[in-house]
C-alpha positions as CSV (number, residue, x, y, z in Angstrom):
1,X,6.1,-16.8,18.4
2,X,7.0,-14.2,15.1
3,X,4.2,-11.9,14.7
4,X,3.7,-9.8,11.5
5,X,2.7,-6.5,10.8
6,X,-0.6,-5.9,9.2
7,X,-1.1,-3.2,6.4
8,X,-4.6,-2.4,5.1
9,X,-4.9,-0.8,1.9
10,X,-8.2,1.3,2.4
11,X,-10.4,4.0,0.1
12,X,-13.2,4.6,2.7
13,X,-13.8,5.4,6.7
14,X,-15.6,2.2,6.4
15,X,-12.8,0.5,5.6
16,X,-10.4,2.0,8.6
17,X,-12.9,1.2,10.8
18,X,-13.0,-2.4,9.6
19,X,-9.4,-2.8,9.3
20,X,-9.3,-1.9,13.1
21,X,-11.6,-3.8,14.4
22,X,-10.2,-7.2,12.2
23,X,-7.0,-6.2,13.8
24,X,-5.0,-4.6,11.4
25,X,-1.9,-2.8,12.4
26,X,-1.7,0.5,9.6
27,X,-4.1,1.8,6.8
28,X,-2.3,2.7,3.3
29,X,-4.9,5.4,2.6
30,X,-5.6,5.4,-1.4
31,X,-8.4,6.7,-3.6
32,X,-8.8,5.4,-7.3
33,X,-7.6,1.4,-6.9
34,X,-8.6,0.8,-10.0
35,X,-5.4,2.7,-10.8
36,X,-2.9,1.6,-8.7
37,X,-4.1,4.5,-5.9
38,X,-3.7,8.2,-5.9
39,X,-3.6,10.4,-3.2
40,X,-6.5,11.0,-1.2
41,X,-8.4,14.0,-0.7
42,X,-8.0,16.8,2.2
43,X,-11.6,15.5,3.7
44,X,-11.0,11.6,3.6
45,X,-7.5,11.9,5.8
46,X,-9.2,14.1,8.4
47,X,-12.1,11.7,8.3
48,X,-10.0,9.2,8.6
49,X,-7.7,10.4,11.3
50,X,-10.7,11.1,13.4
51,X,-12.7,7.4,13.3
52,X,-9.5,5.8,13.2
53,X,-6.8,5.2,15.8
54,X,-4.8,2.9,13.9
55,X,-1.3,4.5,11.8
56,X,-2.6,6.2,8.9
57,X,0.0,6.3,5.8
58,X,-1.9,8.2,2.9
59,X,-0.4,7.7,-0.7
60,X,1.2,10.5,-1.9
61,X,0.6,10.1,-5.9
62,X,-0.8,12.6,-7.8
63,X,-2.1,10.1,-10.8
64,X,-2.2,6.6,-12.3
65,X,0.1,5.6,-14.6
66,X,4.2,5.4,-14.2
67,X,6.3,6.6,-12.0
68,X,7.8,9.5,-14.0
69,X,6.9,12.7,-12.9
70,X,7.4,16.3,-14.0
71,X,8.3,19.2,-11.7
72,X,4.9,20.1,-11.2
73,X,3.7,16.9,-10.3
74,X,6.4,17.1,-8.0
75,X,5.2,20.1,-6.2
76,X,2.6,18.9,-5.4
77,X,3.6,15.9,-3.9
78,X,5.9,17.9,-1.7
79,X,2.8,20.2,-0.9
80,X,0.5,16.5,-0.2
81,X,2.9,15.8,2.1
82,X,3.3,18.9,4.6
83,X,-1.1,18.5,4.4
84,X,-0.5,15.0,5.5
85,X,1.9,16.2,8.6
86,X,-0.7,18.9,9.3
87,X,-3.3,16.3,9.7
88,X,-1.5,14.5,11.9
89,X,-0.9,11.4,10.4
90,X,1.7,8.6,10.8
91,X,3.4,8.4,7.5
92,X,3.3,8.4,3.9
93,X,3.9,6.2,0.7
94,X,5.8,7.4,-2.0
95,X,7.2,6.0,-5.3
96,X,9.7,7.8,-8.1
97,X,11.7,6.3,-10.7
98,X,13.7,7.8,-13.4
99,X,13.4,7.4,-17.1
100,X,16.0,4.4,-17.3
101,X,14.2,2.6,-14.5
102,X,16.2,3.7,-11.3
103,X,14.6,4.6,-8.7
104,X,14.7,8.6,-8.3
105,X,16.8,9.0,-5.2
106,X,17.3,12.6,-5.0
107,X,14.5,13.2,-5.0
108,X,12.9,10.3,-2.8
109,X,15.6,11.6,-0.3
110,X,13.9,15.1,-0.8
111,X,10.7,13.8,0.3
112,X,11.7,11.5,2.7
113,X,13.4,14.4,5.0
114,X,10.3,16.6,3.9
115,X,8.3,14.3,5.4
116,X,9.5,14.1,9.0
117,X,9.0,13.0,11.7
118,X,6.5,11.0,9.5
119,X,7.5,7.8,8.2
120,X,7.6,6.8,4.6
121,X,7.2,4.0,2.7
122,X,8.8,3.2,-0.9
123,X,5.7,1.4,-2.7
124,X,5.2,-0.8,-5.2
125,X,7.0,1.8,-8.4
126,X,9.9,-0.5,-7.1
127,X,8.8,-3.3,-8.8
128,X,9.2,-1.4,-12.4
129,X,12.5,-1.0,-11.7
130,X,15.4,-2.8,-13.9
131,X,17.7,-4.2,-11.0
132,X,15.3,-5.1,-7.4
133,X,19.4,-5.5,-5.5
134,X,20.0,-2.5,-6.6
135,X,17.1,-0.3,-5.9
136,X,16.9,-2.2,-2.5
137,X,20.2,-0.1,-1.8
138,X,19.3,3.3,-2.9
139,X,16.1,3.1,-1.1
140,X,17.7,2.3,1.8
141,X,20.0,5.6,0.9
142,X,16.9,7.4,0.7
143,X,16.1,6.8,4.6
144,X,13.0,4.9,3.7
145,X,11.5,3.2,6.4
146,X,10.2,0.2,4.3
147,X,9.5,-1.5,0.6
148,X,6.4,-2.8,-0.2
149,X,7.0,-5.4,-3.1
150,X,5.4,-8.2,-5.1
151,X,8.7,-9.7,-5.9
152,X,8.7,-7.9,-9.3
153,X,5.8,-10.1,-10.7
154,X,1.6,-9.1,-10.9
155,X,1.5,-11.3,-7.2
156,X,3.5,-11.3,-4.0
157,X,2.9,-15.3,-4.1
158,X,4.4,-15.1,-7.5
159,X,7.4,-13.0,-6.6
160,X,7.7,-14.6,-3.4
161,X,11.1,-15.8,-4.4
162,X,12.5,-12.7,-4.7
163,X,10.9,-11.4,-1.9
164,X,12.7,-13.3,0.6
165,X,16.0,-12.6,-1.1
166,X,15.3,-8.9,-0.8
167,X,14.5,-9.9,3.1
168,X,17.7,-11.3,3.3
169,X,19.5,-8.8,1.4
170,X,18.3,-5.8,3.4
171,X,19.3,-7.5,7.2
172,X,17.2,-5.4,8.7
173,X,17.7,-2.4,7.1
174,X,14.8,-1.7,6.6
175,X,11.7,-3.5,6.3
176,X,10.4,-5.6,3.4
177,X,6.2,-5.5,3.0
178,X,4.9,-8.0,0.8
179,X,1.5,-7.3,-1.5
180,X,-0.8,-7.6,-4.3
181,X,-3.6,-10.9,-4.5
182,X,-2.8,-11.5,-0.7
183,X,-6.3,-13.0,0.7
184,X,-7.0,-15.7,3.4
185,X,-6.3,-18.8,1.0
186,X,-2.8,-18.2,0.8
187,X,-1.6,-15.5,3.4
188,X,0.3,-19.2,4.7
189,X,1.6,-19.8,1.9
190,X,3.4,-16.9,1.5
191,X,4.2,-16.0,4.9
192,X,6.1,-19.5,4.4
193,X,7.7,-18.7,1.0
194,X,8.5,-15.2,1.7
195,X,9.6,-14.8,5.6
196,X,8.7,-11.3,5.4
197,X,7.6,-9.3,8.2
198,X,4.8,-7.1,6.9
199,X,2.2,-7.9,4.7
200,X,-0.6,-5.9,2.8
201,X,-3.9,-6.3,1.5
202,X,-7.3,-4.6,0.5
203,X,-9.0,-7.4,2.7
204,X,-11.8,-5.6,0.6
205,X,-15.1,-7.4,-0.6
206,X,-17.7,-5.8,-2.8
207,X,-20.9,-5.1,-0.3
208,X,-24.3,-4.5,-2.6
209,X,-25.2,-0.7,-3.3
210,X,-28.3,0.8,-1.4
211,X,-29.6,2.2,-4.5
212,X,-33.5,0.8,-5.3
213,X,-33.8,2.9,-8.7
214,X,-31.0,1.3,-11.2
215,X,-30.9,2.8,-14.8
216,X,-30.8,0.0,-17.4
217,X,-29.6,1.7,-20.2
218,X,-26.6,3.8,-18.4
219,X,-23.1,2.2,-17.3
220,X,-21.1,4.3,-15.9
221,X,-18.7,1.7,-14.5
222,X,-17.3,-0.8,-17.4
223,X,-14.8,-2.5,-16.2
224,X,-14.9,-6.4,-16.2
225,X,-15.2,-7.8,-12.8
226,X,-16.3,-4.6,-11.2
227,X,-19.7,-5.0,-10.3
228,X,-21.9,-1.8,-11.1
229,X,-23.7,-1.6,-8.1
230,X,-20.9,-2.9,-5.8
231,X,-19.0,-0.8,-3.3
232,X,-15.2,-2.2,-2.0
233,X,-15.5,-2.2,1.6
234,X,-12.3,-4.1,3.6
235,X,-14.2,-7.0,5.7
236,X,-12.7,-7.5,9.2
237,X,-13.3,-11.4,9.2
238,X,-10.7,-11.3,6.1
239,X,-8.3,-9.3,7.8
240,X,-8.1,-11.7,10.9
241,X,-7.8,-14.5,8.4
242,X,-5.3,-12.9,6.7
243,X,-3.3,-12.7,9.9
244,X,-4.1,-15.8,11.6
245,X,-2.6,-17.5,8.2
246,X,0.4,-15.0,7.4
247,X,1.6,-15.2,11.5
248,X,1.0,-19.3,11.1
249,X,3.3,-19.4,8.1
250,X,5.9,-17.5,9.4
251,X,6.0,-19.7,12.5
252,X,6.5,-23.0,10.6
């Protein structure tokens, strides 16, 4: 029987803790989802690394937005990086492009050897590039241990086309991690239509805010969908259904 790899993408200890215990196999450690993930602070990776003993791959992105960035942003991704080996953690998850839409190999190559013996992954900035064949091979230049993809479209089950022709493509390579809307419904579904070997997911659901005192004049939230008084928190029952339907797919 084909088992997958699992790949939580968490903001909190919480989550960790419940990506464990649903049987996750790694934590992408992000802060600010609600723009694509940036890098997590100093604290939340020690915290992390201490409640957690699953692999721990923080994000190594110093804001939202592309995938350009200027020497100083690079500095300090190169200085995120040697804080992340310090902690002791597994990995890290990296993205550059260029201006025409390439990805940036020199200096994903620059990070990837600044990074070990940690692992790295290429994230999703490879789905803004202007040829997916093509930036399959330079990451793979780039020493890159895995891609973690939606097939180029907003959803993996979307892309999940080009998914499995980058799985085919890259014969083993490296490894091909398929994300964005992956829930319990239709983890099968694309396990089936993909064939990929990884998978990733918030497995997150919004758990009600302890506050009893809730100003009715003041938003400070605003975003449609996001409740106000709602915290993400990854749910172990969804990450063991993601997994039970991702590892039955793949074995159909």
């Amino acid at each position: 029987m084909k088992t997958i790899t699992l790949e939580i993408c968490a903001t909190s200890v919480a989550s960790c803790v419940a990506a464990e215990e649903g049987g996750a196999n790694r934590i992408e450690l992000c802060d600010n989802l609600l723009e694509g993930g940036t890098t997590p602070s100093y604290g939340m990776i020690a915290a992390v690394r201490e409640k957690c003993n699953l692999k721990i791959y923080p994000i190594i992105r110093p804001r939202g937005g592309d995938f350009l960035y200027d020497d100083a942003e690079f500095d300090i991704m190169k200085r995120d990086i040697e804080t992340c080996k310090q902690l002791g953690c597994d990995g890290v998850v990296i993205g550059l492009l260029t201006a025409d839409g390439k990805v940036d190999l020199p200096r994903t190559t620059e990070l990837v050897n600044l990074a070990k013996p940690m692992g790295v992954t290429f994230h999703r900035a490879f789905d803004m590039t202007d040829d997916p064949l093509q930036a399959l091979e330079d990451v793979i230049a780039s020493g890159c241990e895995r891609i973690l993809t939606s097939g180029q479209r907003n959803t993996a089950m979307e892309g999940a086309a080009l998914i499995r022709e980058l799985v085919d493509k890259a014969g083993g390579r490296i490894r091909i991690m398929a994300g964005s809307g992956l829930r319990p419904h239709n983890a099968e579904a694309l396990a089936k239509a993909s064939g990929a070997p990884e998978y990733h997911s918030t497995a997150r659901d919004y758990v009600e805010s302890g506050m009893v005192y809730r100003n009715p004049d003041v938003s400070m939230g605003g975003i449609p969908g996001v409740p106000e008084y709602g915290i993400p928190v990854t749910q172990a029952p969804i990450v063991r259904a993601i997994r039970e339907g991702a590892e039955a797919g793949l074995n159909s």
